[in-house]
N, C-alpha and C positions, 0 to 999 in steps of 0.2 A: 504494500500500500504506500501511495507517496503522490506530489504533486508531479502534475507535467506543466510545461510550458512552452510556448515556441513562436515562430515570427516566419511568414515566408512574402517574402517581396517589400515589406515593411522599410519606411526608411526608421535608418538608426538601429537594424534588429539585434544585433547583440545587447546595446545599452538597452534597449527594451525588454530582451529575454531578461538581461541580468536583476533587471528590474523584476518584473514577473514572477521567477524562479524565488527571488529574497523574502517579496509578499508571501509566498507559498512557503516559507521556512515550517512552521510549527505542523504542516502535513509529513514533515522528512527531517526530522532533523539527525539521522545519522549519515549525510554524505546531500552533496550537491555536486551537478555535472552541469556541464555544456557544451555545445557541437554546434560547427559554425561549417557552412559550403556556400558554392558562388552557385546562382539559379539563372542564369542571361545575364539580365545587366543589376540583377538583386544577387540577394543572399539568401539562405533558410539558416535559421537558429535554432536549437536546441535546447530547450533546460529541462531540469530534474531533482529533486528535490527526494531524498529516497527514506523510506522507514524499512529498514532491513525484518523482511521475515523469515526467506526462504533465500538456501545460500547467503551465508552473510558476510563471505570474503568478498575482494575486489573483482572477482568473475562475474559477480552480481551486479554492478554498478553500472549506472546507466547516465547518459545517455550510452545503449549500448550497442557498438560500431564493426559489423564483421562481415566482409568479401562483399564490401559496394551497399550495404543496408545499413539505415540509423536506425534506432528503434527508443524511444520516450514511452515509458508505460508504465500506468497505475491500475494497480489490480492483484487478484492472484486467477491463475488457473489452476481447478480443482483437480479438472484431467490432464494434467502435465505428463506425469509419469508415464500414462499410455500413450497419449503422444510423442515423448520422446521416445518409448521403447521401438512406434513406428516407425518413425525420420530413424533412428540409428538402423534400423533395418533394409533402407533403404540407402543406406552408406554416409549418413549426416555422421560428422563429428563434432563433439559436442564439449566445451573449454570447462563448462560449471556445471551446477545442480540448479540454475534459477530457472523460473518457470519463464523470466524475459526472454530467455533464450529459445525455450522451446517455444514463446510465441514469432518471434523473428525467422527460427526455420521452420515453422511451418507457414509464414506470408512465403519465405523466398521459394516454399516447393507447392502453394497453392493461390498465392496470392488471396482476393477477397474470397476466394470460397474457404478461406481458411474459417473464416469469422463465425459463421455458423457450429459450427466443429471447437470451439472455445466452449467451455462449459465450467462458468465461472463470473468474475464482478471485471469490468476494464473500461478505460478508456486509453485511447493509446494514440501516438502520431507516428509513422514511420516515413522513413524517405529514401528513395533508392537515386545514391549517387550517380546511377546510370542515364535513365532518364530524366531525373531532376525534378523529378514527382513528390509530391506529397502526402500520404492520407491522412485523414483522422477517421477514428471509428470509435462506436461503442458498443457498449453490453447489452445483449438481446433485452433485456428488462428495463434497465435502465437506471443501476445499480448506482453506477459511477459518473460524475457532472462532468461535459464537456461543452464550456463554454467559448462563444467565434466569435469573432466580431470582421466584418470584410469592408475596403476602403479602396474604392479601385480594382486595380489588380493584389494587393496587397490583402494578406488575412494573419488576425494575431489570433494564437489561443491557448484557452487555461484552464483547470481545472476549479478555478473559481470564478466567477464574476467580478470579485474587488480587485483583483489581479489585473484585468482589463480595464478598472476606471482608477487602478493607478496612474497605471503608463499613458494612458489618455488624457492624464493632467486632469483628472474629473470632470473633465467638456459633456460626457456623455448623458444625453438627457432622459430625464425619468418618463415613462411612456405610462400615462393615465389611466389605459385599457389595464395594462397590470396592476393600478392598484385597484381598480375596481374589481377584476379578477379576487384580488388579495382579501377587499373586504367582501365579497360576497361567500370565497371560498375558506379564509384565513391562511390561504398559501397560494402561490401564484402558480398555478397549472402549467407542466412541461411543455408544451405546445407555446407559452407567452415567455419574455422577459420581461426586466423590472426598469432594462433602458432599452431606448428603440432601435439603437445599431446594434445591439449584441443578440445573440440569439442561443440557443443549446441545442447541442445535435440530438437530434432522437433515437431514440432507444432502437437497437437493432439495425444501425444504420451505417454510410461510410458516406466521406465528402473526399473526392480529389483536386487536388490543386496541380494544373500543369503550368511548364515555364513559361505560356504563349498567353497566358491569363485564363484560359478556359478551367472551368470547374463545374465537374460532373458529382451527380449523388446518387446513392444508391439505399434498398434496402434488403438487406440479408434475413431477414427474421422480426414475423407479420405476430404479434398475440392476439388481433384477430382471427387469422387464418389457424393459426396453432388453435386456436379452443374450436373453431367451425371444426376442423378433422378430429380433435380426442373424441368429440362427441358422438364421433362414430365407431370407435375405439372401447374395447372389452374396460371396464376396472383395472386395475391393478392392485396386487398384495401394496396398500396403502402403506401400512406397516413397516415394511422391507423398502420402499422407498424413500422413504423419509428416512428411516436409518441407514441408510447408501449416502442420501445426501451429508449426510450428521458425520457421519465417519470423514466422507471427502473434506467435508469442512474443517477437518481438526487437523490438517496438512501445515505443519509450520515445523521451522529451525526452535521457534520459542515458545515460552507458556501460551497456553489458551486459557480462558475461563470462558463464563457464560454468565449473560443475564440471567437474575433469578426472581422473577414479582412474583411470585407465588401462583400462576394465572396456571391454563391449563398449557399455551405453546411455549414458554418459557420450561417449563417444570420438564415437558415433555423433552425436551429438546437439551436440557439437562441431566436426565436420565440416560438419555442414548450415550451423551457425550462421556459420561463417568463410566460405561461399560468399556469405550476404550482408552479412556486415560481414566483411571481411577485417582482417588484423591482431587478434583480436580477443583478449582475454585468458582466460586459465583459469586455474583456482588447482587446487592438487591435494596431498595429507597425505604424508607421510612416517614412521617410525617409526625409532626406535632400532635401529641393527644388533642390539646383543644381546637386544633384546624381539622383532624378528621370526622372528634364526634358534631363538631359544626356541619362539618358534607353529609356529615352518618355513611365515611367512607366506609368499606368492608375491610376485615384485616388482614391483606396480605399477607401482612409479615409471618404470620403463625402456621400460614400454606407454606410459606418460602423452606421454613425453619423445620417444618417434617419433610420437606422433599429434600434438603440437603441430609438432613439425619438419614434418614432411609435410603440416602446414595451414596453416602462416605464424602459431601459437600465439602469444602472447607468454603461456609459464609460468610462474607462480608457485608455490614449490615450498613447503610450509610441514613441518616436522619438531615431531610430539608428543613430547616429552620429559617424564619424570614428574614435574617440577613442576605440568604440567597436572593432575595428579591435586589441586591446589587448587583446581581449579574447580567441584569436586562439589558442595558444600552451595552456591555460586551459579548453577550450572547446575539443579540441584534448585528452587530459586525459580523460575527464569525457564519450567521445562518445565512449571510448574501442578498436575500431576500427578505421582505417583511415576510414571515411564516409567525402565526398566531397560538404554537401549539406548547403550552408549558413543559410538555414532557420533552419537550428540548435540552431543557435544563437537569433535568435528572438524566438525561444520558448526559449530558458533560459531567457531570458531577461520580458518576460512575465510572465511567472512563479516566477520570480524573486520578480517581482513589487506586480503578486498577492500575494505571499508568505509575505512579509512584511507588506501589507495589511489587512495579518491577514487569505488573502485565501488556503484552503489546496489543494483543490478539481476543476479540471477544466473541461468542454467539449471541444471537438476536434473535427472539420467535417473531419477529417482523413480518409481515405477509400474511400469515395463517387465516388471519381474520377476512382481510379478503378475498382470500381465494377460496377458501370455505366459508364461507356466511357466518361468520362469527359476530359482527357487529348487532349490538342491538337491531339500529335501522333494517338492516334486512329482514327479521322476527319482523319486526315493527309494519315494513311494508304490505308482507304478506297478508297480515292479522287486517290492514285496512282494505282487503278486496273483500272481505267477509263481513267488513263495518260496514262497507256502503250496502248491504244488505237491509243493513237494520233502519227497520222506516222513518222516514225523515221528520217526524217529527218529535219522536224518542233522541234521534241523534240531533234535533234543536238543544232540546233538555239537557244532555250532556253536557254540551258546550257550555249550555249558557251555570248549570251548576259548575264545570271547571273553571271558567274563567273568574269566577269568584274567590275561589280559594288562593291564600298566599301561597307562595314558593319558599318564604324562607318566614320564622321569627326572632323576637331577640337574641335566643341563644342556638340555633342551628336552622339548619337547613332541609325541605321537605323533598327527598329525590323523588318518591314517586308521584307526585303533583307537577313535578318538572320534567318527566316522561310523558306523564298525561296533557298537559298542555303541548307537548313539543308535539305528541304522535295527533292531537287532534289538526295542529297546522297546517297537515298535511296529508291526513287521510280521507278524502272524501277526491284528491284532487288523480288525473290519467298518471301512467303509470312511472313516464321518465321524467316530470313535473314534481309528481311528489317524491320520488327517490332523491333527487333533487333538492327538495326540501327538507328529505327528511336529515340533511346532514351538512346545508352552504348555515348559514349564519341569518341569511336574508330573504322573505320575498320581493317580487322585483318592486313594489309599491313602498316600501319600509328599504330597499338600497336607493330609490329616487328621491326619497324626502331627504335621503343621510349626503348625499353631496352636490354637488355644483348642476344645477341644473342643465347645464350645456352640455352633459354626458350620458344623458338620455339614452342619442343611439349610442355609446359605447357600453352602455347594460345591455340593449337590446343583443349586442354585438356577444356578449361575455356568455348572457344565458343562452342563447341559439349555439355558439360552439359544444357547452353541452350536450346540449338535444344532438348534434351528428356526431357527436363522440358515441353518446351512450347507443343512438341508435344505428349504427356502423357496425352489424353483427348476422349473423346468421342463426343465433340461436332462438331456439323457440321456446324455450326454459327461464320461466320469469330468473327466479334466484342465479343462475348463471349468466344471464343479461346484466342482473347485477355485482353480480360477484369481477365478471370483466367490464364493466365502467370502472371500478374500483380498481383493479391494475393495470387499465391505462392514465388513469389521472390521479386516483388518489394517492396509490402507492409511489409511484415518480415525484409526484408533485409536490407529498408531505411527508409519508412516513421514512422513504430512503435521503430524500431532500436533508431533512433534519438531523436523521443518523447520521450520515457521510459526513455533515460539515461539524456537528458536534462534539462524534468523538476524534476527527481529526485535528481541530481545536486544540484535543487533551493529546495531542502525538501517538492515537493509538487506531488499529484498524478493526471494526466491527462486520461481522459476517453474518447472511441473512437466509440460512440453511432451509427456507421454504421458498424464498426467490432464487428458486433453483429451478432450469429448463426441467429437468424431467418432473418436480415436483408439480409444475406448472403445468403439465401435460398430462399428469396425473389426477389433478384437481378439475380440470373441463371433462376427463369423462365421465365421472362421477354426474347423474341427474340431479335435478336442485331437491327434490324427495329424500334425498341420502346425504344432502348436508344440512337441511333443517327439514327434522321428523320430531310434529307434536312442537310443543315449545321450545326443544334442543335445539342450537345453532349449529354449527358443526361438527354433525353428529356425527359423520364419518370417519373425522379423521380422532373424536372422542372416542369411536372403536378400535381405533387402532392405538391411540394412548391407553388402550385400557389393560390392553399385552403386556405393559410395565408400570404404567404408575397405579396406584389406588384409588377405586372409586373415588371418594370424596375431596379428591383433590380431579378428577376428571368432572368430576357434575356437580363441581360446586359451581356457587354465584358466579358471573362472571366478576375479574378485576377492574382497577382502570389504573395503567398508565400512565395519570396524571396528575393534577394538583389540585390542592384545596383553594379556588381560585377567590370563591365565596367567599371566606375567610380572610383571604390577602385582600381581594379588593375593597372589603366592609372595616376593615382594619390597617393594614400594614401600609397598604396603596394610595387608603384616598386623598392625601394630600395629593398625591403624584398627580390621581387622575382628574381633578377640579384642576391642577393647573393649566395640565393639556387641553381638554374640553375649553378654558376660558383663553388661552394666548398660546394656544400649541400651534407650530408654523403650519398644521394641515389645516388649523380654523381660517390662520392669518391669511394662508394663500387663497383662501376660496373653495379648497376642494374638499373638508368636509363642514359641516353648516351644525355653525355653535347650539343655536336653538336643538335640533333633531338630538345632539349630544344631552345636551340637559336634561330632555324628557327621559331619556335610554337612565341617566345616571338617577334620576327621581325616581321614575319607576321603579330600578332597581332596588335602592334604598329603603323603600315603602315595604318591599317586599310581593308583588302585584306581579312582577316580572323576575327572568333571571339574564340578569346582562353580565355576568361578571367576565364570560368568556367573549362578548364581542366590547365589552371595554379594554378586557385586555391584549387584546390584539389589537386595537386602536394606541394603545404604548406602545406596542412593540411597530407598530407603522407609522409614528411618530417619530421614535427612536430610528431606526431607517430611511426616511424620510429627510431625517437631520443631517443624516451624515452622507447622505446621495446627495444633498445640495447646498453642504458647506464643505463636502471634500477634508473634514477632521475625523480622526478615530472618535467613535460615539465614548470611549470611556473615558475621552478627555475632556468632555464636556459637562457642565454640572448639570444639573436636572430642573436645576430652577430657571 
């Protein structure tokens, strides 16, 4: 795992790589490279930024340069080993043990049909001294950020976005449609960026730069078309898949741990792992007593603490206290984007603890949810085809008895009133509408009040790309319609988005053992009946954790990943958040509208509403906002 960086036709591209490569320090800080060639009457650059996992001699280091090939790459490959045992078969010889290398000989003996045949997390640039070419690619899923930016004939790129509005001297402008994206969705969807020159390659795809200025694209790997075919496709031993993937994933030179919330993919996915490293560590969050029983969270920590005992864990227990609430404006740097999700924060702080620990290397049960219909929303969705059943004037009564009830009172918070308000929002409404709702922040009438009037059509713009996202499929299986909306947009957009820059942040690399191709192809053929059967969410793959873990940690409550936001915003926050809402630069510029703030923050406080999660992403777009248009680190800025 490590940054890339690079420059082809660019003027100034070395100083600019060097630039680039420096911002990306805390991705690598075990070793920095660079590679410089002549492309006509430009250059191409090279930088590298490396966190040694696999092969950790100088055989590894990259930029890495052998018989007329550069190669720049972040990532690991899970199938290295069988790859290389093929190319040595074929007469490759081979300097090291890094999997860089085995992705370099397999470009030079397949070129892009190599890409498909990666089975793993990457982004990479390579360039063949011969023809003067250049590509970039990335990971069928869309594991790993590759960020472009093109100016002429000239293209720079990085594996972060601030990388790109360094070297650009901050010129680069904020592009509206993403924040509206941002607030509708609390993270800015893979398809947008957050400036209007930059852009991010998509997932499963490759860009060529040639020396004449032409630049072609391509794509290797459709998660459309891949779930249209599983779904033609027998099941498979669930089970044995997941532990194929669990195992591949524990491929490193150094320790690994594992996330541990105590949830069912977490737990699962640490079980696997302790069968082939025993002893193995996990790290896992904790929270304030009086911020959880304010959420009336559920107690993780007490599932965490029997699934380690019962696997020979060694855990590590980490507690958020609200001094972490200082992390905002440097969390807001590191995330690239405004993304609105607290549990951003508890992966840095994890990462953090293993990192000093001495750990590089983590597991994630990232995905699970949805690519199995774990998420409430999806239960939630279904339950409302069988609500609109019930005669409309019972379902008046409903409403109008929930909308009376608080959300919260003085001393805690009412979750299932804040279900039942959320699931009535949206259930009565067709079917990619309410999915839709049941999970942005906003209807389109409640994001039109909240900003600048003159961006009317770019909402109408934001929600219609959902609608041909979600409806861009072939299947005819409601829950698997949804399950793949969900890993084209959600999981790129927010849950890998915020892993990848969080824990690289803390210098460490995190793996996502269910964003895994064959996992992925595993999970479409499964019918939407055999991931939520009766009120179980993913039921399926809860039979196949049931092989190892113990019932009640397989069917218990769902957890949550998250934070006691309710709490921090009723408490810790609110000076923050009256200052924002009254002279925050989003008021001052026009583009969100103070008034609409003030009722969200009343409301809230009254207890009537629950705003606490789109107030707080209204910080963290604040926070981001500040430092995309004042060009300073947000941590150097005070808050008042």
């Amino acid at each position: 795992m490590c940054g890339i960086a690079g420059t082809y036709r660019w003027p100034d591209g070395k100083l600019v790589t060097d630039r680039l490569t420096e911002v990306l320090a805390h991705r690598g800080p075990d070793g920095a490279g660079r590679y410089g060639h002549p492309v006509g009457d430009g250059e191409v650059q090279l930088g590298h930024r490396r966190l040694a996992i696999i092969d950790l001699s100088d055989t590894g280091a990259q930029p890495m340069a052998k018989d007329g090939l550069v190669l720049t790459y972040n990532g690991e490959l899970y199938n290295a080993p069988q790859l290389r045992t093929e190319l040595e078969s074929a007469g490759v010889r081979f300097r090291g043990t890094s999997d860089t290398e085995v992705v370099l000989e397999a470009w030079r003996r397949w070129g892009t049909d190599c890409l498909p045949r990666l089975r793993g997390m990457f982004a990479l640039g390579i360039f063949d001294e011969r023809t003067g070419e250049l590509v970039l690619a990335r990971d069928q899923l869309g594991i790993k950020p590759l960020f472009l930016l093109r100016r002429g004939e000239g293209l720079v790129f990085a594996s972060e976005l601030k990388a790109l509005a360094a070297v650009t001297g901050q010129t680069l402008e904020v592009d509206p449609a993403a924040l509206v994206a941002s607030l509708l969705y609390y993270w800015v969807p893979d398809s947008r960026c957050a400036y209007r020159e930059a852009e991010k390659l998509p997932p499963g795809s490759w860009l060529r730069c040639r020396p004449d200025g032409r630049v072609e694209r391509g794509r290797y790997w459709n998660l459309r078309d891949v779930a249209a075919e599983a779904r033609h496709s027998a099941p498979p031993d669930l089970a044995a898949v997941v532990e194929e993937s669990t195992r591949q994933h524990l491929l490193a030179d150094v320790p690994v741990a594992t996330f541990l919330s105590g949830g069912l993919d977490s737990s699962y996915l640490t079980a696997l792992a302790a069968r082939h490293r025993p002893g193995i560590s996990a790290y896992t969050i904790g929270f304030r007593a009086e911020d959880a029983k304010f959420e009336a969270m559920p107690d993780d920590l007490k599932y965490a603490r029997q699934v380690a005992a019962r696997f020979g864990v060694d855990l590590h227990e980490i507690e958020i206290a609200p001094n972490v609430l200082d992390l905002l404006p440097e969390m807001t740097y590191h995330l690239d984007e405004p993304i609105g999700d607290p549990a951003a924060i508890n992966t840095y702080l994890i990462c953090t603890a293993a990192r000093e620990a001495g750990v590089k290397v983590l597991l994630s049960g990232m995905g699970a949810d949805e690519l199995f219909a774990g998420y409430r929303k999806h239960l939630a969705n279904l339950i409302a085809l069988r609500y609109q059943r019930v005669p409309r004037p019972l379902r008046r009564g409903v409403h109008a008895a929930v909308d009376r009830l608080p959300v919260a009172g003085a001393r805690r918070g009412y979750r299932s009133v804040r279900f039942a308000k959320r699931f009535l929002s949206f259930a009565e409404l067709p079917e990619e509408t309410a999915f839709r709702r049941s999970y942005t922040m906003y209807d389109q009438e409640e994001l039109l009040a909240l900003i600048d009037p003159d961006l009317a059509a770019t909402v109408d713009d934001v929600i219609g790309e959902h609608t041909e996202v979600y409806e861009d499929n072939e299947l005819d299986d409601f829950v698997n319609r949804m399950c793949l909306g969900d890993a084209r947009m959600l999981l790129p957009g927010l849950n890998l988005a915020y892993t990848d820059r969080s824990s690289m942040a803390a210098s460490t690399e995190v793996r996502v053992p269910y964003v895994d191709v064959e996992v992925v192809k595993a999970a479409f053929a499964f019918p939407g009946e055999r991931k939520i059967a009766g009120r179980q969410g993913k039921a399926v793959l809860k039979e196949a954790a049931a092989t190892v873990l113990p019932r009640e940690i397989v069917y218990r409550p769902k957890g949550l990943f998250s934070a006691p936001l309710r709490a921090w915003m009723s408490r810790d926050l609110a000076p923050l958040v009256r200052e924002v809402i009254n002279d925050g630069e989003l008021v001052r510029s026009g583009f969100l509208r103070r008034d609409a703030l003030r009722r969200m923050v009343a409301e809230d406080a009254a207890g009537q509403r629950d705003f606490s999660k789109h107030l707080w992403h209204v910080l963290t777009l604040e926070y981001w906002y500040r430092g995309a248009t004042s060009g300073s680190h947000p941590s150097t800025r005070s808050t008042a």
